[in-house]
C-alpha positions in Angstrom: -49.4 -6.4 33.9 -47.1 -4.0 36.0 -43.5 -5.6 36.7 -42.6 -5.8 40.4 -39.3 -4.7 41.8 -37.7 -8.3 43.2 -37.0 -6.0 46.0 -41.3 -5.5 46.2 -41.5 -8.6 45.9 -39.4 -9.9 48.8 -41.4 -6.5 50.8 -44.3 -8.2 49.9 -43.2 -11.8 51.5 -42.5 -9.9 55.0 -38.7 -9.3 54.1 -37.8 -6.0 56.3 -36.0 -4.6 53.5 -32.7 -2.1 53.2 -32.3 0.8 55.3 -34.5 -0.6 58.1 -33.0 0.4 61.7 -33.3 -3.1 62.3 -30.7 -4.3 59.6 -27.9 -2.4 61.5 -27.8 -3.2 64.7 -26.8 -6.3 66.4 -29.1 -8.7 67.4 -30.0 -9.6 70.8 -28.5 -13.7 71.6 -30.5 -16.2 73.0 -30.1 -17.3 76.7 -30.4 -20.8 76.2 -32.0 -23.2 77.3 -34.4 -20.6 79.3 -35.2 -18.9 76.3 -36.2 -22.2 74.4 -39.4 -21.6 73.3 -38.5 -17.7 72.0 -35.5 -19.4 70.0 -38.4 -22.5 68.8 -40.2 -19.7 67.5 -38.4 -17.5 66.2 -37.0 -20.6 64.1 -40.6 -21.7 62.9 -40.9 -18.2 62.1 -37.3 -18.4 60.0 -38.7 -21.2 57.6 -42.3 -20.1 57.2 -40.9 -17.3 55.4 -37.8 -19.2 53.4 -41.0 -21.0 52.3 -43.3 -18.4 51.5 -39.6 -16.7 49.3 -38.6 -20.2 47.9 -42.2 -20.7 46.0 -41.8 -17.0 44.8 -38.0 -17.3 43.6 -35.4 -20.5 42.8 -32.5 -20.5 44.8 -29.9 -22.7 42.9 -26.7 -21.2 45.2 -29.0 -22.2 48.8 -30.7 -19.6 50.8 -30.6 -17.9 53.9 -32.5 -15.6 56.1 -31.6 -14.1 59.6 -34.0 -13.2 61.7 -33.7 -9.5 61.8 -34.5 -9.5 58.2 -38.1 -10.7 59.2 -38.1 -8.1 61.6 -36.8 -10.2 64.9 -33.9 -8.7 66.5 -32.5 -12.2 67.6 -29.3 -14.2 66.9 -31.3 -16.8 65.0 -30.7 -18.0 61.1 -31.5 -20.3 58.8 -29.5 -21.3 55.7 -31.1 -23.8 53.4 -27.9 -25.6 51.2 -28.5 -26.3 47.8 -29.8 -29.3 46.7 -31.7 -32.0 48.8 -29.3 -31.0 52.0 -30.9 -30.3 55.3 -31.3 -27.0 56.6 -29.2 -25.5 59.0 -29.9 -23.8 61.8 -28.1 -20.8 63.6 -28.5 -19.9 67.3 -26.3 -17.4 68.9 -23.4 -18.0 65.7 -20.2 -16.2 66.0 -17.4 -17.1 63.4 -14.4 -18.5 65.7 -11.6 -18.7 62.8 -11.8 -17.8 59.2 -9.3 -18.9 56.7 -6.7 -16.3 55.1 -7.5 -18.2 51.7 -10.5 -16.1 50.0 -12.3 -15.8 46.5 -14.8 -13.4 45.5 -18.3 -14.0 44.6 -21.3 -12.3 43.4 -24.3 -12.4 46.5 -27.7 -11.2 47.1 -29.5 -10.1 49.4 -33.3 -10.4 50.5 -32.9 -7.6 51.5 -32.3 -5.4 48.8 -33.1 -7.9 45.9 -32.7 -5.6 43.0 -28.7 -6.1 43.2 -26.2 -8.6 43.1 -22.3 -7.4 44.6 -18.9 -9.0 44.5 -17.9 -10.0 47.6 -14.7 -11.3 49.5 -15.2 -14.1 51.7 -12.9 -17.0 52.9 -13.4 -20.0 52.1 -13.4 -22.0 55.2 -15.1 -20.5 58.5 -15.7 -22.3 61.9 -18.5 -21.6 63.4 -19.6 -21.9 67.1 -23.5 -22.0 68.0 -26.0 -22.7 70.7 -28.1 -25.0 70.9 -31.8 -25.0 72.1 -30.5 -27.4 75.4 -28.1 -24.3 75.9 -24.7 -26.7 74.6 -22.1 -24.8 72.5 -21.2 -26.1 69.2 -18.5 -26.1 66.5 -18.5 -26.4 62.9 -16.5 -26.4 59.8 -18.1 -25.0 57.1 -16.2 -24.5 53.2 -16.8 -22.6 50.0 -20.3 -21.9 49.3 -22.0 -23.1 52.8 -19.4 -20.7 54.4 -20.4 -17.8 52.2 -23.9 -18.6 53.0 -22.9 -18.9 56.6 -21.3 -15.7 56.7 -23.7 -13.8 54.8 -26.1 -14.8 57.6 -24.2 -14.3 60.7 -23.0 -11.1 59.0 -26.7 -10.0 59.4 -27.2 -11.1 63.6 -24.0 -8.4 63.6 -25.9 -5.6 62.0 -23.4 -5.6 58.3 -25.0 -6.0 55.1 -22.9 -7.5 52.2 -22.4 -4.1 51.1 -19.7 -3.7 53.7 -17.3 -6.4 52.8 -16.9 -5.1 48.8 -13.5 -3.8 47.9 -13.6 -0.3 47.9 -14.7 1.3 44.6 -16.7 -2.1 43.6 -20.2 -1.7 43.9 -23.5 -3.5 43.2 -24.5 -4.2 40.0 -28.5 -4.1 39.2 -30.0 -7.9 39.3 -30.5 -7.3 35.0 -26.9 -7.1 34.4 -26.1 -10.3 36.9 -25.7 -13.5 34.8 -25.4 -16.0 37.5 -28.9 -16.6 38.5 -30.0 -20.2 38.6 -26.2 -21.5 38.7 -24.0 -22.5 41.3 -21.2 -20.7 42.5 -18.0 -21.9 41.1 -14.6 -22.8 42.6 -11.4 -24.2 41.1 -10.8 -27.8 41.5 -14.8 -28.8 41.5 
């Protein structure tokens, strides 16, 4: 049996992966509510594939997946919390305050799969959004939901992970990473 690349793999699913125009650019925002049906979707489209990936890989940290990565150059996300939790859903998302507290965290990315990086994030981020009725809205998201969050949103604005490591850290291939199936960890929990 020949072993697939986790990278493959998420090819394979319909991930666009790294080095794709579409990964770099920003995406294009919904202009809701007249574009309701586009952002309906687009949204559908979102959790059809976090389905198809979830039944392929376990996700004990919560997923996410924008929609450029499934080759839609919108400002749509999804990001499915670990646990039981409801999915969220991201329409037009733009981080309005960030806290200066920050910890650093190893990610991944569907998009290039075969790595895992350290990255800094804060650890509280409000976020506003749109909703399909065209109403703005604002929340408060905290340790790993906000490094979810921002991992997403990072994507509608064209930045991979890559670009938030400290300078002269880099990826480390997905054999070496000895997180997988765990939760990420933060003082006081």
């Amino acid at each position: 049996m020949i072993d697939v690349r986790p990278s493959q793999r998420m090819r394979d699913l319909g991930v666009v992966q790294h080095g794709a125009g579409i990964l770099a650019e920003p995406a294009r925002l919904f202009d809701l509510p007249t574009e309701r049906d586009r952002a309906e979707h687009t949204v559908d489209e979102l959790f059809a594939a976090m389905e198809r990936i979830g039944q392929v890989h376990p996700f004990a940290k919560g997923m996410g997946i924008a929609a450029p990565q499934i080759g839609l150059a919108r400002s749509a996300a999804v990001v499915q919390p670990p646990g039981e939790t409801p999915a969220i859903v991201l329409l037009n998302p733009r981080i309005t305050t960030s806290s200066g507290e920050t910890d650093e965290q190893y990610e991944g990315c569907l998009s290039f799969f075969d790595v895992r990086g350290l990255v800094p994030r804060p650890l509280k981020i409000t976020v506003e959004t749109t909703t399909l009725t065209g109403e703005t809205v604002s929340t408060v998201y905290e340790r790993g939901l906000a490094r979810l969050i921002h991992h997403e949103i990072d994507h509608l604005d064209g930045l991979l992970y890559t670009a938030r490591m400290r300078p002269g850290v880099d990826p480390i291939p997905v054999e070496e990473y000895r997180q997988t199936g765990r939760a990420w960890e933060y003082d006081g929990l």
